[in-house]
Structure formats: structure tokens, C-alpha cells
C-alpha positions as CSV (number, residue, x, y, z in Angstrom):
1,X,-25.1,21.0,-22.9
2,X,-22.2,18.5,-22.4
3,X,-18.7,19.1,-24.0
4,X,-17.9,16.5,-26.5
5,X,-14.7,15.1,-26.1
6,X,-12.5,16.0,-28.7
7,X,-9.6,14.1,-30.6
8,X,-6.0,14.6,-28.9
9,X,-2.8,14.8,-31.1
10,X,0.3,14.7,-28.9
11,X,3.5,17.0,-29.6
12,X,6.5,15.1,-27.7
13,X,9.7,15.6,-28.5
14,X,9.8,13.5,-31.2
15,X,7.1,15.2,-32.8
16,X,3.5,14.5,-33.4
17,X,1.3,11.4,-32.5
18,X,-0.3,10.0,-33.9
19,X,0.6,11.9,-37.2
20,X,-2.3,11.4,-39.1
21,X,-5.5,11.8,-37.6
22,X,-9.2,11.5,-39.1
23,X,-12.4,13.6,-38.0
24,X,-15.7,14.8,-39.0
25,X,-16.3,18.3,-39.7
26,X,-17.2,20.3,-36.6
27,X,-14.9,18.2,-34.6
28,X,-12.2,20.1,-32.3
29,X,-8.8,18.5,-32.0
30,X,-6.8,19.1,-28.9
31,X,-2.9,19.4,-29.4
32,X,-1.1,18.6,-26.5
33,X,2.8,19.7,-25.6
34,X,4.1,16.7,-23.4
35,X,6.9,17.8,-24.7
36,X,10.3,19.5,-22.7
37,X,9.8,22.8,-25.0
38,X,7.6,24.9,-26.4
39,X,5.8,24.6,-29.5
40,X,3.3,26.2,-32.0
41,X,1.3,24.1,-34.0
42,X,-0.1,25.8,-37.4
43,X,-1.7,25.4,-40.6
44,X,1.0,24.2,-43.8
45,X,2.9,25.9,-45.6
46,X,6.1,27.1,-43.0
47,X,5.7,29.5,-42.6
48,X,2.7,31.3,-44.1
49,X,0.5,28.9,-42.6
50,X,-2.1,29.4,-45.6
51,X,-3.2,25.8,-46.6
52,X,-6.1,25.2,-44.4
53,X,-9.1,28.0,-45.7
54,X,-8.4,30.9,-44.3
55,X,-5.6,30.7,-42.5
56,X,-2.5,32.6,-42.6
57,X,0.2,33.6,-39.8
58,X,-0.6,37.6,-41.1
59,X,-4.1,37.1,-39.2
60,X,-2.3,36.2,-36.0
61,X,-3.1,39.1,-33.3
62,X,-5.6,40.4,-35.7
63,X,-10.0,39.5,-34.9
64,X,-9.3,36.9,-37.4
65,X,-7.2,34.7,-35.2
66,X,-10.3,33.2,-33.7
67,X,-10.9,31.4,-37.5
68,X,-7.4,30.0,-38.5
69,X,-5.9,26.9,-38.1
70,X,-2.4,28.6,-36.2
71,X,-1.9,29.0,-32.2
72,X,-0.1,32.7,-33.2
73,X,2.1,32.1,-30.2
74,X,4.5,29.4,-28.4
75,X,2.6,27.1,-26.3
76,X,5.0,26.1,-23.1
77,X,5.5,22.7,-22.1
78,X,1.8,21.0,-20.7
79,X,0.2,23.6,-22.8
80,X,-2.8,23.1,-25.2
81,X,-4.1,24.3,-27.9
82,X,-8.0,23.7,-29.6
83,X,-8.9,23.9,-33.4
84,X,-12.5,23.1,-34.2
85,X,-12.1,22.1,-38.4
86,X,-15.2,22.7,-40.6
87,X,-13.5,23.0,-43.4
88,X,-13.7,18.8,-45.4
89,X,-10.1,18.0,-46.8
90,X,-6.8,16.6,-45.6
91,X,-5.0,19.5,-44.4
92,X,-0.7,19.2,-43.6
93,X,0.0,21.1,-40.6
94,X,3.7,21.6,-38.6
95,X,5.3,23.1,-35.4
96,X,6.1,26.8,-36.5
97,X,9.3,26.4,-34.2
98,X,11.0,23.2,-35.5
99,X,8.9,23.0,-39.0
100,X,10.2,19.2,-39.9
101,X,8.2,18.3,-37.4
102,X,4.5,17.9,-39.4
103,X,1.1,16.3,-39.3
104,X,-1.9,15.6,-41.1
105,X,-5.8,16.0,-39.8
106,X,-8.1,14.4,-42.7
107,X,-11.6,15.9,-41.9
108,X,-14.5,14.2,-43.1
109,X,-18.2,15.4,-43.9
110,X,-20.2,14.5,-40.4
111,X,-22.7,12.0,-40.4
């Protein structure tokens, strides 16, 4: 079975790029720090994390974590972290540590 290659958000600092991103359900999206600090991307709202289904920060060290849309933890500089969406909407997410900094992952039914 071969890997797909998944879409890659970038966290600099300057934020998120792009800032919008499009993908079909299923799809996993790869955040990247390339930036000088740490950062913890999650699920909307700061800071209860609860827009995308399911999530919420309260599940973070819990056997939920596997299922929400929140890293639960700092991710150093050259870090990554992996989110596979299933759930079809447009879903507002943000770094947990400097929580201007957002983004947006519209997932689309998969062909």
C-alpha cells in the first residue's frame, strides 16, 4: 500500500500558509513548524477547540485524542503534526499558543 501524499500547511512565523486550504474528505493535512518557536495547531474556538466534530482540548491526553482536530501539546520548531479530516465543512482552526494566528481547511465530499 503506498502512502498518499498529503496536503502541507506551513506555520512560520508569520503564521499559516497558505491560510486556506481545500481537501476531500479522508485527506490528511500535514502542519509544518518552519517556524523559530513552538506551536500547537488546533480545532476553533481558542481555546476549547470544539468546532470541528468532536473535538475539544478536554479530550487531549484522554483515548479520544486519536479523533480530534488538536496536537494536545507544543510542537518544537521542524516539528509536524497529521490530521486526517472526514468530517465535510469549512472548519477555522488556530495556533493554541499565539491564537491570532488562524486558518481555514474546507473539506470536500471525495470523488
Amino acid at each position: 500500500e503506498t502512502a498518499v501524499e498529503g496536503t502541507s500547511v506551513v506555520y512560520s512565523d508569520n503564521g499559516f500558509s497558505p491560510k486556506t486550504i481545500e481537501v476531500e474528505a479522508g485527506d490528511t493535512v500535514v502542519f509544518e513548524n518552519k517556524s523559530s518557536r513552538a506551536f500547537w495547531p488546533a480545532s476553533a474556538v481558542h481555546p476549547t477547540h470544539k468546532v470541528y466534530p468532536g473535538s475539544n482540548i478536554a479530550k487531549c491526553n484522554t483515548d479520544e485524542e486519536e479523533g480530534i482536530f488538536d496536537a494536545c501539546k507544543s510542537i518544537p520548531p521542524g516539528g509536524t503534526y497529521s490530521f486526517t479530516f472526514d468530517e465535510v465543512g469549512t472548519w477555522g482552526y488556530h495556533d493554541h499558543l499565539k491564537a491570532d494566528l488562524t486558518g481555514k481547511i474546507i473539506v470536500q465530499e471525495g470523488q
